[in-house]
Biopython code that builds the backbone (N, CA, C, O; Angstrom):
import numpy as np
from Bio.PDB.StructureBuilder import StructureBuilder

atoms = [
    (1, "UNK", "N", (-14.673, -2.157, 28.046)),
    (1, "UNK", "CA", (-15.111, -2.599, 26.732)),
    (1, "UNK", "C", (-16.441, -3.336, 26.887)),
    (1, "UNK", "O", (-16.595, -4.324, 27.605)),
    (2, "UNK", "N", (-17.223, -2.856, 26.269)),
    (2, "UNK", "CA", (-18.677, -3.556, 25.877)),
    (2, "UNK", "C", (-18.951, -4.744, 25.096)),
    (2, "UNK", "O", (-18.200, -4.847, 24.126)),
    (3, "UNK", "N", (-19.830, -5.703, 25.232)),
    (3, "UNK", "CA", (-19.954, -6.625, 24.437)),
    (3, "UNK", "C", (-20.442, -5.910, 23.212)),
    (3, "UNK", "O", (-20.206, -6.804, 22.399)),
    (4, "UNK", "N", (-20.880, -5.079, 22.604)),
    (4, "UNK", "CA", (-20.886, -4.438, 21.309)),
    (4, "UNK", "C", (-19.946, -4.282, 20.608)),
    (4, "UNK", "O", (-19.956, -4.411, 19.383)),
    (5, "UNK", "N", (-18.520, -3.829, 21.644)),
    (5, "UNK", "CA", (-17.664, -3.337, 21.067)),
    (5, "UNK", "C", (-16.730, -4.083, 19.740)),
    (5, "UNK", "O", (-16.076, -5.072, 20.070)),
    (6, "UNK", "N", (-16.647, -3.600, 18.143)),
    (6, "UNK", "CA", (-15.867, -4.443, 17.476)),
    (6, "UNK", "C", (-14.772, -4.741, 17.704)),
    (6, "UNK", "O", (-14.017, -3.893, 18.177)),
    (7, "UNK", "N", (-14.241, -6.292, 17.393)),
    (7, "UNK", "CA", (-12.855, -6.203, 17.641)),
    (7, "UNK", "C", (-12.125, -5.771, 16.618)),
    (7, "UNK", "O", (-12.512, -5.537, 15.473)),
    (8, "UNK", "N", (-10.923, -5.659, 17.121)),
    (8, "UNK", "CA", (-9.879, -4.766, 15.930)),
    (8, "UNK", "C", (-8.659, -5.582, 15.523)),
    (8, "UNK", "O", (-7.953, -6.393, 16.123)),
    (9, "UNK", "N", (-8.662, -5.063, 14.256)),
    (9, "UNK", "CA", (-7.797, -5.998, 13.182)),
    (9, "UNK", "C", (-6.818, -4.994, 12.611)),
    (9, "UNK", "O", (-7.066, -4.533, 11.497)),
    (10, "UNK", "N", (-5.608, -4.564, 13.332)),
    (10, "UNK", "CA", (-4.866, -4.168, 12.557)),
    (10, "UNK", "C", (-3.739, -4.389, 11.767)),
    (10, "UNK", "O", (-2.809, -5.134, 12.077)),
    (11, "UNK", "N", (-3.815, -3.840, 10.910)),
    (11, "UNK", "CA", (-2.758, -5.005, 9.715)),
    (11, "UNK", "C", (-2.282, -3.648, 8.908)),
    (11, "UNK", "O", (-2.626, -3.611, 7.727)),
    (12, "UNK", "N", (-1.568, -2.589, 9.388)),
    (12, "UNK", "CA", (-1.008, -2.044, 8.951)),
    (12, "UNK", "C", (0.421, -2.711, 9.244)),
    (12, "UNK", "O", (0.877, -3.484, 10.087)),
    (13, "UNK", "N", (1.134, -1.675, 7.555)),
    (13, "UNK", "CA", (2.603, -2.621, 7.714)),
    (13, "UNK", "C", (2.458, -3.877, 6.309)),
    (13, "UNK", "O", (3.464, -4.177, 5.666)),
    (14, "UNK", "N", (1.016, -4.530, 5.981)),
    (14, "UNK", "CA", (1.170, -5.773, 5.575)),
    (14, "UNK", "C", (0.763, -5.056, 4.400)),
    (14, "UNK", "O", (0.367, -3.896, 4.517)),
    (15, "UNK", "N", (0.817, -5.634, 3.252)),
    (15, "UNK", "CA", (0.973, -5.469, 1.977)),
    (15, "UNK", "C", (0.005, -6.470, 1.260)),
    (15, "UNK", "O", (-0.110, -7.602, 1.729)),
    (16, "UNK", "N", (-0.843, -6.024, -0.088)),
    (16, "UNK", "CA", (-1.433, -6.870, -0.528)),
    (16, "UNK", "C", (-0.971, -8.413, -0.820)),
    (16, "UNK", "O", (0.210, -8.596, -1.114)),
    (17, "UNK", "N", (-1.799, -9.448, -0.755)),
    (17, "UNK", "CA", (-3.070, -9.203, -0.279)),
    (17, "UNK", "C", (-3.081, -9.943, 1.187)),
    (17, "UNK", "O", (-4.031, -10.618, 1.583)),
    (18, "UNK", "N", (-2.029, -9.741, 1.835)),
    (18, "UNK", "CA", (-2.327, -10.061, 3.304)),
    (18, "UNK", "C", (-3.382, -9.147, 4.246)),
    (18, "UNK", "O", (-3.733, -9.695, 5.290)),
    (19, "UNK", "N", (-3.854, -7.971, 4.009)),
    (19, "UNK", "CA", (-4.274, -7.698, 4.799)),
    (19, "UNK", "C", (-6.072, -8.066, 4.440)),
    (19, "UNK", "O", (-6.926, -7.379, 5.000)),
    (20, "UNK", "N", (-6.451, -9.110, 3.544)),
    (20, "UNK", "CA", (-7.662, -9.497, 2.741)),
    (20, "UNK", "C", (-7.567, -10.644, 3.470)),
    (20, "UNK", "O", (-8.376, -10.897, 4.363)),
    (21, "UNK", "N", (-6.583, -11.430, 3.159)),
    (21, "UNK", "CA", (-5.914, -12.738, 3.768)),
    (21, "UNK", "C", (-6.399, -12.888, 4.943)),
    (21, "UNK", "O", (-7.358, -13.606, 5.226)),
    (22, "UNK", "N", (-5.488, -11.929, 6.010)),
    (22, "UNK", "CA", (-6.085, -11.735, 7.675)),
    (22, "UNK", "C", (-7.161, -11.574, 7.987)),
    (22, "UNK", "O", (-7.615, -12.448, 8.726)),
    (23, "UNK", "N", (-8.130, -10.368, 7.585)),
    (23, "UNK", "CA", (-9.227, -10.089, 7.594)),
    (23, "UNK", "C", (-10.365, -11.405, 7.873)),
    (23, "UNK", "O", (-11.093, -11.820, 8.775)),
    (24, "UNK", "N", (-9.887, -11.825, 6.097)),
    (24, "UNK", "CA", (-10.824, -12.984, 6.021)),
    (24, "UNK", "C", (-11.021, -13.869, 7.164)),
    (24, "UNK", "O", (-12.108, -14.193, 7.643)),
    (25, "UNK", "N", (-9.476, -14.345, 7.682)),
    (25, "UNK", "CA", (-9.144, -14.872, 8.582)),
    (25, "UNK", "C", (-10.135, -15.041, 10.111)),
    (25, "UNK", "O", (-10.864, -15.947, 10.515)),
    (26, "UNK", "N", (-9.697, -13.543, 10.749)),
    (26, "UNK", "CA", (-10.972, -13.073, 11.299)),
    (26, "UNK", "C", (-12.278, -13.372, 11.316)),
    (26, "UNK", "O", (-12.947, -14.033, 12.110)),
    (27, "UNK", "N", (-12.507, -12.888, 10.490)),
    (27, "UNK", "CA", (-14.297, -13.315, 10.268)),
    (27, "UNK", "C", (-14.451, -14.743, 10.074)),
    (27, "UNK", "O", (-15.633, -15.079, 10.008)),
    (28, "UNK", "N", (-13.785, -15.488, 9.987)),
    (28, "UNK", "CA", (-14.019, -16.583, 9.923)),
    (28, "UNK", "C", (-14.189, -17.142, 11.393)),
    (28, "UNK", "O", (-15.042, -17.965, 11.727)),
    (29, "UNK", "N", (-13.237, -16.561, 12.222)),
    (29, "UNK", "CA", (-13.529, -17.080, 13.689)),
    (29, "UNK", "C", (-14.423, -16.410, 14.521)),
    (29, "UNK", "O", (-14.660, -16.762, 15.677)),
    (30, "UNK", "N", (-15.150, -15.022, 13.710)),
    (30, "UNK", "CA", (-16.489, -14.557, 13.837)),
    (30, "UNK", "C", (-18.030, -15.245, 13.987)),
    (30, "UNK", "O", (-18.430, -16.155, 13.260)),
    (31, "UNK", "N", (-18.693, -14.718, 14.914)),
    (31, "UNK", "CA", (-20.044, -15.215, 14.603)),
    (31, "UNK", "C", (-20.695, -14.722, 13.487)),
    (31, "UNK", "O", (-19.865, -14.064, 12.860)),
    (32, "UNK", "N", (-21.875, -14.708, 12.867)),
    (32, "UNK", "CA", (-22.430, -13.920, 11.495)),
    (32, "UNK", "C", (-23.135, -12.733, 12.930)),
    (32, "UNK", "O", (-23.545, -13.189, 13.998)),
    (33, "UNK", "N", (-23.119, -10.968, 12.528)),
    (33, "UNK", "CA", (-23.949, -9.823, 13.204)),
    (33, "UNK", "C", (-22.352, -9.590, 13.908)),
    (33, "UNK", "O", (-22.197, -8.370, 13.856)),
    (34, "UNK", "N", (-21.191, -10.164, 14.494)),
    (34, "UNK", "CA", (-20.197, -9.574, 14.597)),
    (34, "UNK", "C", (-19.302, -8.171, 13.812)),
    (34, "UNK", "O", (-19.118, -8.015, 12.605)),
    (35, "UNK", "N", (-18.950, -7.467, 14.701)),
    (35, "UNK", "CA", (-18.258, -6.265, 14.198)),
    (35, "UNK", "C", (-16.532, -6.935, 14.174)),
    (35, "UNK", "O", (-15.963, -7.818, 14.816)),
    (36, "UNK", "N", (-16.180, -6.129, 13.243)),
    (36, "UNK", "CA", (-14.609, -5.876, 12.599)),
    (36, "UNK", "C", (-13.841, -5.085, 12.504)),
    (36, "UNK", "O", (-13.371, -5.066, 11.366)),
    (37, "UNK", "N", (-13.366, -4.245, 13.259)),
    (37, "UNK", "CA", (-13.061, -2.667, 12.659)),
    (37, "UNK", "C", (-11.679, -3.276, 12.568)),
    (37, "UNK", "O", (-11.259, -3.937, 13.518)),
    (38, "UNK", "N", (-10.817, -3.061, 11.291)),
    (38, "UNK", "CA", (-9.895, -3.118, 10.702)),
    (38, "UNK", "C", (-9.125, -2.020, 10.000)),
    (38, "UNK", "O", (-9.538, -1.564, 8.934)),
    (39, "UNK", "N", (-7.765, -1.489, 10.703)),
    (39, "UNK", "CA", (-6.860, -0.450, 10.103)),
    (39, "UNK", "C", (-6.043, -1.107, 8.820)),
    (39, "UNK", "O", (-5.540, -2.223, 8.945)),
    (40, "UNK", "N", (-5.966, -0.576, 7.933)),
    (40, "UNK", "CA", (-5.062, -0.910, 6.813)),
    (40, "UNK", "C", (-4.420, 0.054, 6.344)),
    (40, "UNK", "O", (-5.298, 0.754, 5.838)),
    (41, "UNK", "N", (-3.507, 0.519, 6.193)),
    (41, "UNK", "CA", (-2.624, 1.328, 5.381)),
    (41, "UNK", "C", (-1.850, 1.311, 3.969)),
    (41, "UNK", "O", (-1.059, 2.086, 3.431)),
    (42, "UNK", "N", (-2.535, -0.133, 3.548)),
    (42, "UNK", "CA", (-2.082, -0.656, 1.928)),
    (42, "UNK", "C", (-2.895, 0.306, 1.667)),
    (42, "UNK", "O", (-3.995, 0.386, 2.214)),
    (43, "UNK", "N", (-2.319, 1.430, 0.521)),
    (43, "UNK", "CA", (-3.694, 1.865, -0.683)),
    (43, "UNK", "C", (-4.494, 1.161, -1.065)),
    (43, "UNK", "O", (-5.680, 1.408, -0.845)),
    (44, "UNK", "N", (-3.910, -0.476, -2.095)),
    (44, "UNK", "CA", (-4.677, -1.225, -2.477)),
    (44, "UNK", "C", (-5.704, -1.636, -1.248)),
    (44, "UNK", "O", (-6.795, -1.695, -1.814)),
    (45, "UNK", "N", (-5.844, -1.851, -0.286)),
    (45, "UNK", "CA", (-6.834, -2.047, 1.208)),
    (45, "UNK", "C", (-7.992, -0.973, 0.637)),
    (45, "UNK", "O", (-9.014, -1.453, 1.128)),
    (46, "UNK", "N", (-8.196, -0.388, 0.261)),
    (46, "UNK", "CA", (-9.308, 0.848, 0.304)),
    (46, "UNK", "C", (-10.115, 0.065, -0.643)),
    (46, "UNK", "O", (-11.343, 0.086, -0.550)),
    (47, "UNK", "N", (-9.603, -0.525, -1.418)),
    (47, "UNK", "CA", (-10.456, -0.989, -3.107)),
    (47, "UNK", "C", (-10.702, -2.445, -2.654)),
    (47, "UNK", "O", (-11.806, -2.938, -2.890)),
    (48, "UNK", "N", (-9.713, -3.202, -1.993)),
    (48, "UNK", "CA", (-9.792, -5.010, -1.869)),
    (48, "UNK", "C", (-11.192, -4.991, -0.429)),
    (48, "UNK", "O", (-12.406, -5.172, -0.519)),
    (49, "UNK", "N", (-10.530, -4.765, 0.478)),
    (49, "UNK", "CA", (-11.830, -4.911, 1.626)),
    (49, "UNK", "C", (-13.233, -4.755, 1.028)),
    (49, "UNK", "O", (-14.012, -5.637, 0.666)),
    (50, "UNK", "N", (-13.343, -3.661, 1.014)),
    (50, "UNK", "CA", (-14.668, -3.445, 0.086)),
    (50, "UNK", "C", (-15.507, -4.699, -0.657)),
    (50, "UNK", "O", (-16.638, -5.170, -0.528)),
    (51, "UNK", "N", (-14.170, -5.026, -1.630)),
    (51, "UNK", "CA", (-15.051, -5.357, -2.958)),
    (51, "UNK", "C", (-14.853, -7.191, -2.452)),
    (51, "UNK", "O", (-15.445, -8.091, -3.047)),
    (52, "UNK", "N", (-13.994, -7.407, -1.370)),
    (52, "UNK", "CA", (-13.942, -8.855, -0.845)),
    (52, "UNK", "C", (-15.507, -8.975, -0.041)),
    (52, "UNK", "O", (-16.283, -9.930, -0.011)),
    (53, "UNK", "N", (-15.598, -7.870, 0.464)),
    (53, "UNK", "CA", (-16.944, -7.923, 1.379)),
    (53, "UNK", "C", (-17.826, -7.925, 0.608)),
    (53, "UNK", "O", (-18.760, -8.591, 1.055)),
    (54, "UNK", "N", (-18.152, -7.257, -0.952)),
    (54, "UNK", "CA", (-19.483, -7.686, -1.104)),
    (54, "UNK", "C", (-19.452, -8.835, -2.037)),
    (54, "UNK", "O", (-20.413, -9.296, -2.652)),
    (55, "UNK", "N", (-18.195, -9.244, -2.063)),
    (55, "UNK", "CA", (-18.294, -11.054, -2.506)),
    (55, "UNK", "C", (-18.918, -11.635, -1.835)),
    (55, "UNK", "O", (-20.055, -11.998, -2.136)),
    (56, "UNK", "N", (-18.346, -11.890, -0.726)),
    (56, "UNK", "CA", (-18.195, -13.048, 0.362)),
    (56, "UNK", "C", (-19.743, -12.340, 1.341)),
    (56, "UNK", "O", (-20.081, -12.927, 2.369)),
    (57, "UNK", "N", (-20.201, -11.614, 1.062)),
    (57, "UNK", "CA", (-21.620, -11.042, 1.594)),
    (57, "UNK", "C", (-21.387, -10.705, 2.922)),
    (57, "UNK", "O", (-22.185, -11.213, 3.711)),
    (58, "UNK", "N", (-20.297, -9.809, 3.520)),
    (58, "UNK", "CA", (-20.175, -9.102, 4.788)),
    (58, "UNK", "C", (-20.896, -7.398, 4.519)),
    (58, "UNK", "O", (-21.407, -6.918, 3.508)),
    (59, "UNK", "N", (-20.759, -7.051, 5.327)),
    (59, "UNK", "CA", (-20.654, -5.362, 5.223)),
    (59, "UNK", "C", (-19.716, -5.014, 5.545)),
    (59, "UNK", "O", (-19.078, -5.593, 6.424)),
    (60, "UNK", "N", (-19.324, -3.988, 4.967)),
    (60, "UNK", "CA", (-18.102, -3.315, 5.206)),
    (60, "UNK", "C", (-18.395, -1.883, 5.295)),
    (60, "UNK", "O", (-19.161, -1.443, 4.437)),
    (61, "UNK", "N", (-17.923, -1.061, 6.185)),
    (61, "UNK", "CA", (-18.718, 0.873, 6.045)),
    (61, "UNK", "C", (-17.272, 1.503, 6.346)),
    (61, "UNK", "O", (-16.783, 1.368, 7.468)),
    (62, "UNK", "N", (-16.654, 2.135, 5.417)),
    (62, "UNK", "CA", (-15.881, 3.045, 5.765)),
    (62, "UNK", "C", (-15.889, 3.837, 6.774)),
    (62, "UNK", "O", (-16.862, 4.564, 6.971)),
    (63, "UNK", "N", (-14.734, 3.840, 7.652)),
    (63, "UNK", "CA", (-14.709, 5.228, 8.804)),
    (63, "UNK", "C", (-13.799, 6.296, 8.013)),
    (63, "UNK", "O", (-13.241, 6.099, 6.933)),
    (64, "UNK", "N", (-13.778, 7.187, 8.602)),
    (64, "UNK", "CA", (-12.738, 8.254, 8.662)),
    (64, "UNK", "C", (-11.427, 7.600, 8.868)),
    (64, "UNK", "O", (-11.119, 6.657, 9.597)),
    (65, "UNK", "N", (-10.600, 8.450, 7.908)),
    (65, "UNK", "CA", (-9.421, 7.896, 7.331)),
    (65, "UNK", "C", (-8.455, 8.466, 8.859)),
    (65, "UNK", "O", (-8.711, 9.619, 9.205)),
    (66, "UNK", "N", (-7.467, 7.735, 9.666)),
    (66, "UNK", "CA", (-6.611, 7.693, 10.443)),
    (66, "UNK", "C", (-5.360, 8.498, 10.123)),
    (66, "UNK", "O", (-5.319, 8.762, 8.921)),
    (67, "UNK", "N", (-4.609, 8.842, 10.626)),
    (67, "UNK", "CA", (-3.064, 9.157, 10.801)),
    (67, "UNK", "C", (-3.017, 10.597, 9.871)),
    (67, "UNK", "O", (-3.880, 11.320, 9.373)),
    (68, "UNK", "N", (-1.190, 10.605, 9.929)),
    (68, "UNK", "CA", (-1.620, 12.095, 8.736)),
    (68, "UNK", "C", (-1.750, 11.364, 7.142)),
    (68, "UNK", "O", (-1.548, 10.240, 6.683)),
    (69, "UNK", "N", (-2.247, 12.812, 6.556)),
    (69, "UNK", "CA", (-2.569, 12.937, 5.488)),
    (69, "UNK", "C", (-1.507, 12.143, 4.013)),
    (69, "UNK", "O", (-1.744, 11.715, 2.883)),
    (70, "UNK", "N", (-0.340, 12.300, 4.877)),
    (70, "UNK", "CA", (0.814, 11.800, 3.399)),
    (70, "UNK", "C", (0.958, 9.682, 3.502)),
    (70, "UNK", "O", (1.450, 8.741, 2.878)),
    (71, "UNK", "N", (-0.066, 10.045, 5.050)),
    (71, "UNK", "CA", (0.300, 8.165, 5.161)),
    (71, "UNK", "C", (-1.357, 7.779, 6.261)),
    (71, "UNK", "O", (-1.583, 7.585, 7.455)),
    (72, "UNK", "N", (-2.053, 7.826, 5.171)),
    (72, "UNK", "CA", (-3.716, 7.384, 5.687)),
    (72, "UNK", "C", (-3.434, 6.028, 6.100)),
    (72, "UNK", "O", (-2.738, 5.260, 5.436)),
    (73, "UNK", "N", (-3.917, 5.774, 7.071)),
    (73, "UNK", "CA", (-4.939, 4.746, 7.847)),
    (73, "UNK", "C", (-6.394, 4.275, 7.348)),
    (73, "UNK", "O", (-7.275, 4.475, 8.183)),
    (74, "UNK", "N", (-6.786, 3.718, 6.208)),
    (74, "UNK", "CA", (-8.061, 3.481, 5.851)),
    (74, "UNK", "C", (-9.097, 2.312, 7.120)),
    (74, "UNK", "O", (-8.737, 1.160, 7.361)),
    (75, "UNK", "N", (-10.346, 2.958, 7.747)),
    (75, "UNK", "CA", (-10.596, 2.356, 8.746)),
    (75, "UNK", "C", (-11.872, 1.519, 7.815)),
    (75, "UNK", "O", (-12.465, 1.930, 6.817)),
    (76, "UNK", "N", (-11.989, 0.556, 8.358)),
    (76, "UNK", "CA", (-13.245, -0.115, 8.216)),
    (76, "UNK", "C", (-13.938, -0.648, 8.959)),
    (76, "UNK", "O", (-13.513, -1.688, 9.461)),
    (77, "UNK", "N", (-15.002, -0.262, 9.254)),
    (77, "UNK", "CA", (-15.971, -1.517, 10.076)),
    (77, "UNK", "C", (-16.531, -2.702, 9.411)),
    (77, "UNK", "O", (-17.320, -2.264, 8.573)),
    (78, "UNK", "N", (-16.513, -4.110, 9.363)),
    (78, "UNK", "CA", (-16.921, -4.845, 8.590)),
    (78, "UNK", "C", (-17.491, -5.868, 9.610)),
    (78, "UNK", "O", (-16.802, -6.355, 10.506)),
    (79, "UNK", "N", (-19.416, -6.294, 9.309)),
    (79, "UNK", "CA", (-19.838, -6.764, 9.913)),
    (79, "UNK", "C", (-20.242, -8.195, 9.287)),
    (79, "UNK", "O", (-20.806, -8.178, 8.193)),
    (80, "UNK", "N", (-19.979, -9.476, 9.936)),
    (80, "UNK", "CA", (-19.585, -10.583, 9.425)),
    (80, "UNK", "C", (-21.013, -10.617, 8.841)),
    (80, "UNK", "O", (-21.924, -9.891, 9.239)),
    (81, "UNK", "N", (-21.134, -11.683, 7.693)),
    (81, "UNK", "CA", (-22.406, -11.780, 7.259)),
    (81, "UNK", "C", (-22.828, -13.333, 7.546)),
    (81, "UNK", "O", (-22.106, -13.976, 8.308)),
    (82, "UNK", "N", (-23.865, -13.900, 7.018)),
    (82, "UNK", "CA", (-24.443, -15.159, 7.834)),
    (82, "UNK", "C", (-23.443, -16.833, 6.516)),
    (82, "UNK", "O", (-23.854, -17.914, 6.095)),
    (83, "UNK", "N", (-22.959, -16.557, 6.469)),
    (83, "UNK", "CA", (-22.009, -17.154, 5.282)),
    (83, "UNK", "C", (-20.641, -17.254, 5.979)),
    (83, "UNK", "O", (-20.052, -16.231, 6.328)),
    (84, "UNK", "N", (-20.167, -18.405, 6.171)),
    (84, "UNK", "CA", (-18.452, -18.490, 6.166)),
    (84, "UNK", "C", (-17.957, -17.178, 5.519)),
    (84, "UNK", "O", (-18.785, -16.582, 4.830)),
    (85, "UNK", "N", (-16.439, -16.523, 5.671)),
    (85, "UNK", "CA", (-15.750, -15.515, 5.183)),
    (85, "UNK", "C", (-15.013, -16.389, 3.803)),
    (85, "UNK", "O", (-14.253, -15.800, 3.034)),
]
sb = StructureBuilder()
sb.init_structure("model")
sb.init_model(0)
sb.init_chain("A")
sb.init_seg("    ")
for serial, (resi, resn, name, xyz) in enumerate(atoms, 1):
    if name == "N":
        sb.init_residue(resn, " ", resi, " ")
    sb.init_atom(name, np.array(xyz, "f"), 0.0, 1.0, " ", f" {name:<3s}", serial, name[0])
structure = sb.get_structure()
């Protein structure tokens, strides 16, 4: 593993809005230019990450969706921004 490499946050299993909750969590013990890659499997996760990140002024970039098709894995990379989470 590289010092580039993001760390990973997976929070499949957890249900809104814990996996916003955790996340946040995370980045908080982040530096600001830190990576996040975070699995979620809440549906609601596809719409909350997102729209928490461009609150709180992170980035967030969708990956390619994980696992099979009847039970997605929504991936995210989310890179801390210069602001507390």
């Amino acid at each position: 593993m590289t010092d580039d490499a993001p760390q990973i946050l997976d929070v499949t299993g957890y249900r809104c809005p814990l996996p916003v909750i955790r996340m946040e969590a995370a980045l908080r013990r982040l530096t600001p230019g830190t990576a996040l890659l975070v699995r979620a499997d809440d549906p609601i996760a596809a719409l909350d990450i997102p729209h928490f990140c461009q609150e709180a002024r992170h980035q967030s970039v969708r990956q390619p969706d994980e696992g099979p098709a009847d039970r997605p894995v929504c991936v995210f990379l989310v890179t801390r921004g210069p602001n507390p989470a």
